[in-house]
C-alpha positions, -999 to +999 in steps of 0.1 A: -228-303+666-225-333+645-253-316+620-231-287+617-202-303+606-220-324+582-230-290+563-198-277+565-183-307+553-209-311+525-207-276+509-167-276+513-170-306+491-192-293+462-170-259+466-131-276+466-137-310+447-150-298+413-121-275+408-098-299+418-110-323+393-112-299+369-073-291+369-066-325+370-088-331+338-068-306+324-034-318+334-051-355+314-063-338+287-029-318+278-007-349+283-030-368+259-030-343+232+007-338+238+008-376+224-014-364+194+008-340+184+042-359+188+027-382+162+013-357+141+046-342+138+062-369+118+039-358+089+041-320+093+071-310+112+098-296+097+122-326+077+154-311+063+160-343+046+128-346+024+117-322-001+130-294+020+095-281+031+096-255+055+076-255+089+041-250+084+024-227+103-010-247+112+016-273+128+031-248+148+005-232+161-007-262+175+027-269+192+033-236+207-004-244+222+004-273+242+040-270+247+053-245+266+085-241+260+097-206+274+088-220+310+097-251+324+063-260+335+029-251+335+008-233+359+019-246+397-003-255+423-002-220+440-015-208+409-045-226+413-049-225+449-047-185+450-069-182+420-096-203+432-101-190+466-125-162+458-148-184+443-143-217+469-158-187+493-186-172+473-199-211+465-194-225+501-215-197+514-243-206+489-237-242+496-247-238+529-276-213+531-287-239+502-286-271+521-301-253+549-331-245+529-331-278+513-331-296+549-356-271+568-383-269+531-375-303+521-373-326+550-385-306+580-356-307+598-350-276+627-320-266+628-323-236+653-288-221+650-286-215+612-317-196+596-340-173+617-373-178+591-391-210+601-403-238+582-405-229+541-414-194+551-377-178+535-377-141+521-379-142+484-345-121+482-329-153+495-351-178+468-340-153+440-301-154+455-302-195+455-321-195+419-298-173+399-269-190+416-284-225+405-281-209+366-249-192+373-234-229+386-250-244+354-229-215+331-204-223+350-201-255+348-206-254+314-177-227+304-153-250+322-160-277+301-153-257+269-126-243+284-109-273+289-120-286+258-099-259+238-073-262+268-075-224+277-084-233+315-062-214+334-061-193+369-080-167+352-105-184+346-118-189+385-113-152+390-140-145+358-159-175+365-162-157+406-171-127+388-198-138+365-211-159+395-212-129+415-224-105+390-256-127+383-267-131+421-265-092+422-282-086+390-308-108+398-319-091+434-315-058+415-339-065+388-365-086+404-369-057+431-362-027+403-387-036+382-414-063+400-406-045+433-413-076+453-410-079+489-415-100+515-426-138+516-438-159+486-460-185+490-447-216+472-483-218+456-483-186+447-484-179+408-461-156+407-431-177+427-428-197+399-423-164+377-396-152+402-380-186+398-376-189+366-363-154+362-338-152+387-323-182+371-322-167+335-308-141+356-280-161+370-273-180+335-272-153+316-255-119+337-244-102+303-281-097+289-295-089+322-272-058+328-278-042+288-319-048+300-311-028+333-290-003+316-319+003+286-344+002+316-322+029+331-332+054+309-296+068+308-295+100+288-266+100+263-257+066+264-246+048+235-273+020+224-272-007+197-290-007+165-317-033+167-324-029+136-291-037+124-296-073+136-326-079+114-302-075+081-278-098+094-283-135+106-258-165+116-249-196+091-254-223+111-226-250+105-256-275+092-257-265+065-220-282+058-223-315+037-214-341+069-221-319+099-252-331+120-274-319+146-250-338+169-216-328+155-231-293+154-237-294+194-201-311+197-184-281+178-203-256+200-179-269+224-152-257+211-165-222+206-174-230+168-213-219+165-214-206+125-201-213+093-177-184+100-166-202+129-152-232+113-140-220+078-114-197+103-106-227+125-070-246+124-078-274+108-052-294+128-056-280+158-095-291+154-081-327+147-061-326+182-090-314+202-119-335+185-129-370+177-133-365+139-103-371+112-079-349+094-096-353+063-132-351+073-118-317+089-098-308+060-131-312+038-157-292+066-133-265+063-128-259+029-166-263+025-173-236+050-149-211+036-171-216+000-198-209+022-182-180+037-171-163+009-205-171-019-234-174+007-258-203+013-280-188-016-248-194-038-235-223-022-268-242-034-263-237-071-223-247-071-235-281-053-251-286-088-223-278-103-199-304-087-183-275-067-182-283-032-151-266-017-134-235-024-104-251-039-131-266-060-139-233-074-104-225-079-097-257-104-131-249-122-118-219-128-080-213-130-072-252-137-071-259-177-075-293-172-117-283-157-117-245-174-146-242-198-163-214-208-197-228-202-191-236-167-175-206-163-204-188-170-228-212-146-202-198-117-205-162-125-245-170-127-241-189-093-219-159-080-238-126-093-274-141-089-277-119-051-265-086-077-296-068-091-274-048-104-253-065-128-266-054-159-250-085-180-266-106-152-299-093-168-293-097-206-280-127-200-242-123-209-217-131-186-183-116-187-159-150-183-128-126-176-149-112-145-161-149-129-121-154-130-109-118-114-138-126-091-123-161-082-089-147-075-108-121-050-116-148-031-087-171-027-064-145-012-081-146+020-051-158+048-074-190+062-075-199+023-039-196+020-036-215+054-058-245+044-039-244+008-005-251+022-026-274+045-037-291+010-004-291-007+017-309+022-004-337+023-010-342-015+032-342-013+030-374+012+007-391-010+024-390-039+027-371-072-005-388-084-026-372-055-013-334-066-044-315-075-034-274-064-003-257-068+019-245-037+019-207-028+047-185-033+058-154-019+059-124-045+075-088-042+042-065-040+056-030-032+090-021-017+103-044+007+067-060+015+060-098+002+023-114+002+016-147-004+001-161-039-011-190-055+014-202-078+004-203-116-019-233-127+003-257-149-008-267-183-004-301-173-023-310-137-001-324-112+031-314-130+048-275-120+071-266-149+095-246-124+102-272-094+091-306-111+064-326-092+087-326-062+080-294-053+068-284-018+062-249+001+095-240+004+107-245-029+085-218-039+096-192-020+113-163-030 
């Protein structure tokens, strides 16, 4: 009796505990980054006694993240509780048909009542079952973590997380018997165990890819199939190649779903500074480098380095700024941009039209994360002083009917200095 509630006991623990310490790491985690934010918004918040800058959007964001305000508190207890319940059952029952094999296989111990098979002698359905749920626990485990990371934990997220658990213990008996059609009892020496193993938890990781194999294996007529050749024309910037990011930092960022180049040149650059270690600026800079990235391609991104353009805004002074505008260097960026065009006929004869490098520059600083990080840019060269100035703020213009878009203002023929506001000037000041 006493050995029976010691199992109980055990796998209630490993099925209860975790996802109670995972709300409560939450709960930590969102009071700590509250702080953050409180003192970030001295600097970015709205201050209708200095320079009359509007709210900036980044900021807000960020706030309307982590401070709920059209509730008067987050997600209760019952929440939680309710939520949780299908998957505290699913894992208790695999808790204990797990320490059962682990104390009859592992240390001989007979326990009559709980498992018909004796001594190591299980079915293999049962070794699969336990296997894909040891990779499903790891996926888990690991979603949880980034989902507190980018504090998007919620109820939800123990109904998918009971659901992806469950559909890779399924997936996993259906396509070890569908397509090895194994049966019966494995010997543990037996080659081919260790092939079982090894699947079932691939299996149990990674549910998604196992059920587009068994639909392809299906032989489903009339169903819709991807391209695989598509893939081939097509691969991921990884976000090493950024001057700064590291093998580590790269892992670190994975956390926080941001696995390409793409990735980080549309993240919030704030909202990155709550949630990670690494400073504002450092941030500020990855950012604006990846969005160069983003927009010229690696191949491209190689040849500005040489030309002292590292960011995108750095392509913007080089070629809209008179203070940096030169015809020569103008015509290095429109080699740097139009090298990947086989088709640019003044590419070949060696003439570059300086008009186009500049149309082709605009093209690519309308993008909205531009425009975000610019107004990013411009408020904190205002707290630093006129002398720090190096962009000018954007400004809403009238494009067609009663629809605005946002624009960079004119360069000034003076850097730092706008003719129109003075160098005062902030966001709102521009507007229209």
């Amino acid at each position: 009796m006493i050995e029976v509630i010691a199992i109980l006991l055990t796998a209630a623990f490993f099925s209860v505990v975790p996802l109670m310490i995972l709300v409560a790491i939450r709960e930590s985690v969102k009071r700590q980054r509250q702080e953050t934010i409180k003192n970030l918004e001295t600097v970015f918040a709205l201050r209708s006694d200095r320079n009359r800058e509007g709210p900036l959007p980044s900021f807000e964001f960020v706030k309307y993240k982590y401070f709920l305000k059209e509730r008067p508190r987050d997600f209760s207890w019952l929440h939680w509780f309710v939520s949780s319940l299908p998957l505290v059952a699913l894992t208790f029952a695999l808790n204990v048909i797990a320490l059962l094999i682990l104390l009859r296989a592992g240390f001989s111990l007979n326990i009559s009542w709980a498992i018909p098979w004796p001594g190591d002698q299980a079915p293999t359905f049962v070794w699969v079952m336990l296997c894909a749920y040891s990779g499903g626990y790891l996926f888990m485990a690991r979603a949880f973590f980034q989902a507190i990371n980018n504090f998007d934990l919620s109820p939800l997220a123990f109904i998918g997380a009971f659901i992806n658990l469950l559909a890779g213990i399924v997936l996993s008996v259906v396509f070890m018997y569908g397509t090895t059609k194994l049966s019966g009892v494995f010997d543990l020496d037996h080659p081919a165990f260790f092939v079982v193993i090894l699947t079932a938890f691939a299996i149990g990781y990674l549910p998604q890819v196992t059920s587009r194999n068994i639909l392809l294996l299906s032989q489903i007529h009339d169903y819709k199939r991807e391209n695989a050749e598509t893939y081939k024309r097509f691969s991921v910037v990884p976000t090493e190649v950024i001057d700064g990011i590291d093998t580590i930092i790269r892992d670190r960022l994975s956390d926080y779903h941001i696995v390409s180049v793409q990735n980080l040149a549309a993240a919030n650059p704030l909202m990155l500074f709550v949630e990670t270690p690494y400073g504002i600026y450092q941030i500020m800079d990855w950012v604006a480098q990846a969005q160069l990235c983003c927009s010229v391609g690696p191949d491209s991104l190689v040849a500005l380095w040489r030309l002292g353009i590292r960011t995108i805004f750095d392509l913007e002074r080089a070629a809209l700024d008179p203070a940096c505008k030169h015809p020569q260097l103008l015509k290095a960026i429109g080699a740097a941009l139009f090298a990947a065009s086989p088709s640019n006929d003044q590419q070949r004869d060696g003439e570059i039209d300086i008009d186009a490098v500049v149309a082709d520059v605009l093209l690519r600083l309308q993008d909205p994360h531009v425009l975000r990080l610019r107004e990013l840019y411009v408020r904190v060269e205002n707290c630093l002083g006129p002398d720090a100035r190096r962009l000018p703020a954007v400004q809403t213009t009238p494009a067609s009917g009663t629809h605005r878009r946002p624009v960079t203002k004119p360069w000034p023929a003076r850097l730092g200095l706008n003719s129109d506001n003075g160098p005062g000037n902030g966001l709102a000041q521009t507007k229209q």
